[in-house]
NUSENU-538304 format. One record per residue (C-alpha): residue in one letter; x, y, z. Coordinates in Angstrom, 1 decimal, always signed. Layout:
<rs>
R   rest     east    north       up
R      A        X        Y        Z
...
</rs>
This chain:
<rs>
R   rest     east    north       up
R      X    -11.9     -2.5     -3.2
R      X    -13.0     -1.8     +0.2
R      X    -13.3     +1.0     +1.7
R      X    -10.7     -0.9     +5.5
R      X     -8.8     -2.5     +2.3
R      X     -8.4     +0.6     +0.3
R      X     -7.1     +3.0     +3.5
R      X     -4.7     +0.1     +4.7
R      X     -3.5     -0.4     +1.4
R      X     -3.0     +3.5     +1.0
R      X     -1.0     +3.7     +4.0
R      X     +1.4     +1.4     +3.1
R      X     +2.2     +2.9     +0.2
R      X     +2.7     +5.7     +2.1
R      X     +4.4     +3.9     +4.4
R      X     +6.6     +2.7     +1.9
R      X     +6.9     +5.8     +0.0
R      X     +8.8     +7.9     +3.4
R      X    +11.2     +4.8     +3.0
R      X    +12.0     +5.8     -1.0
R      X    +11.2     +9.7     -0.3
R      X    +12.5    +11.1     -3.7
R      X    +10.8     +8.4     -6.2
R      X     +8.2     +8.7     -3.7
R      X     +7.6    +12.3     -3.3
R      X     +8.0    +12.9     -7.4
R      X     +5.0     +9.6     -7.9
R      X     +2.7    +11.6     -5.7
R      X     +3.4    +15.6     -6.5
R      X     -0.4    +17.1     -8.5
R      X     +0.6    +18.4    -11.6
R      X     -0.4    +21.3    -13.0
R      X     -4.0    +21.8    -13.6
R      X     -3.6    +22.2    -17.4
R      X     -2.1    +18.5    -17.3
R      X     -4.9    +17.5    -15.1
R      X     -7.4    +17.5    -17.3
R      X     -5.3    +15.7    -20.1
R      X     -3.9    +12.7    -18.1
R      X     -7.8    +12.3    -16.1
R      X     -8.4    +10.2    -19.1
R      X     -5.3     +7.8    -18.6
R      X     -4.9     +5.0    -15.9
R      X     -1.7     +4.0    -14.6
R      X     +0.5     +2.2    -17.5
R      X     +2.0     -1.1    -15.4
R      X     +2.7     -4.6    -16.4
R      X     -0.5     -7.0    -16.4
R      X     -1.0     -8.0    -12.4
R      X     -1.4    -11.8    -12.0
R      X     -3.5    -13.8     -9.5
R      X     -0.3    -14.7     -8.0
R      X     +0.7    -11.2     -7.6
R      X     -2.9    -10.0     -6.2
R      X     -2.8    -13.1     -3.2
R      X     +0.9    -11.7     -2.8
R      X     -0.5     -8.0     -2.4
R      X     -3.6     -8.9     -0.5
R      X     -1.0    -11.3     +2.0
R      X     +1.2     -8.1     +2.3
R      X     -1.8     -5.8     +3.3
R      X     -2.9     -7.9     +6.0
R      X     +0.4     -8.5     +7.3
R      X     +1.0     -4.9     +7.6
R      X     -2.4     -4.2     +8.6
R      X     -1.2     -6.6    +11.8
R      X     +2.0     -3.9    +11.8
R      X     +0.2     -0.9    +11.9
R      X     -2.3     -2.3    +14.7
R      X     +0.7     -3.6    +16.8
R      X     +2.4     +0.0    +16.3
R      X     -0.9     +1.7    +17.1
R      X     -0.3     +2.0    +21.0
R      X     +3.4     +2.0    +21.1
R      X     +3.1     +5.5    +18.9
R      X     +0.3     +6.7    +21.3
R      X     +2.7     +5.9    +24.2
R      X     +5.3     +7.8    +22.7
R      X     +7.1    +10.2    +24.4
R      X     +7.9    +12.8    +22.2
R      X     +8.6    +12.8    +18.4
R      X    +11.7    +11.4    +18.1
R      X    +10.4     +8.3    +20.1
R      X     +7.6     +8.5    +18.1
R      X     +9.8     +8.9    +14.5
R      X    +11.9     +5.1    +16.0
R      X     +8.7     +3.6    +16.2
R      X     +7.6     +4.6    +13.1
R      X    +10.9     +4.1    +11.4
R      X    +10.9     +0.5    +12.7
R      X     +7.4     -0.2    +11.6
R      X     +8.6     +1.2     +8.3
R      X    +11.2     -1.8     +8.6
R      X     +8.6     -4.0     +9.3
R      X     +5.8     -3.2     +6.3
R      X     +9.3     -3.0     +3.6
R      X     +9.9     -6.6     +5.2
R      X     +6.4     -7.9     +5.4
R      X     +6.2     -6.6     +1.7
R      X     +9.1     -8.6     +0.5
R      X     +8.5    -11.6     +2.1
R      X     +5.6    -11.9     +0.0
R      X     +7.5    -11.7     -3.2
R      X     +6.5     -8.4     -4.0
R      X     +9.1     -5.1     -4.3
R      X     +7.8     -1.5     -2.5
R      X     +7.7     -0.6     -6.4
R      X     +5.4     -3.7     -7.7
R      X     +3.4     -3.2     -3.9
R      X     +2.6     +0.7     -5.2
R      X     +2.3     +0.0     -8.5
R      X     -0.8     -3.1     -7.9
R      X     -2.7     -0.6     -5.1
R      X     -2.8     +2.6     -7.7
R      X     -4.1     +0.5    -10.0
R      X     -6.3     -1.5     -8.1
R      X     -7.8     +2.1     -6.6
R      X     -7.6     +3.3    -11.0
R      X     -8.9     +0.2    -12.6
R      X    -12.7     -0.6    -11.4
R      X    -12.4     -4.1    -13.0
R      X     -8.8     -5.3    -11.1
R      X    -10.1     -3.6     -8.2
R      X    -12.8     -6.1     -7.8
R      X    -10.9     -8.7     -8.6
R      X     -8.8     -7.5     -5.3
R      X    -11.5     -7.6     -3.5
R      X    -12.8    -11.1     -5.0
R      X     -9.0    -12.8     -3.7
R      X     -9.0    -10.3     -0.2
R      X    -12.6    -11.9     +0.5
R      X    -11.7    -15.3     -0.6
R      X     -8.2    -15.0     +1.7
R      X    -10.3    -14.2     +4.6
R      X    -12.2    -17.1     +4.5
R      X     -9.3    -19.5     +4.2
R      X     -7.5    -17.8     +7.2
R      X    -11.2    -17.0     +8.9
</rs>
């Protein structure tokens, strides 16, 4: 995937992630370095990821990519963090939204970019549909 693809889609996950905090914060603690090295090996275990459900992911990214560019200045012109925590809290709203309206749960979302960013060959084919959605909308 690319590199603008990659960080958006990271960021909603994270994004997504505040909104579930415990699932969320359990997904992403390290394990121990003794597991590490055992699990470096594995790739994330999910169901097979259609075509359907990549133009439904690469939809949702660019959609929230619009979110997080329209929330940009109205978090810059924040005054203080708890202005700042609304804003984000309703762009939170906004990407869960985005994210369901194209058919896809925050789980399925999180699930698709980890193992887009794990699995070399599904992360081209990201790429391949993210490309070829650019052009149609271009």
């Amino acid at each position: 995937m690319t590199t603008m693809f990659k960080t958006t889609a990271s960021a909603l996950a994270l994004a997504l992630g505040a909104a579930y905090a415990a699932p969320a914060a359990m997904a992403q603690q390290q394990p121990p370095p003794q597991q590490q090295q055992g699990m470096a090996q594995q790739q994330p275990q999910i169901e097979p990821v259609t075509d359907e459900e990549i133009w439904n992911f690469v939809r949702a990214v660019d959609d929230v990519s619009e979110i997080v560019e329209d929330m940009r200045p109205q978090l810059e012109a924040a005054n203080g963090q708890e202005e700042a925590q609304m804003i984000q809290q309703a762009a939170q709203a906004q990407m869960l939204e985005a994210v369901e309206n194209q058919g896809l749960t925050p789980q399925r979302y999180n699930e698709i970019n980890m193992a887009a960013q794990a699995d070399p060959e599904l992360g081209t084919r990201v790429s391949e549909i993210a490309e070829e959605h650019r052009a149609q909308d271009g």
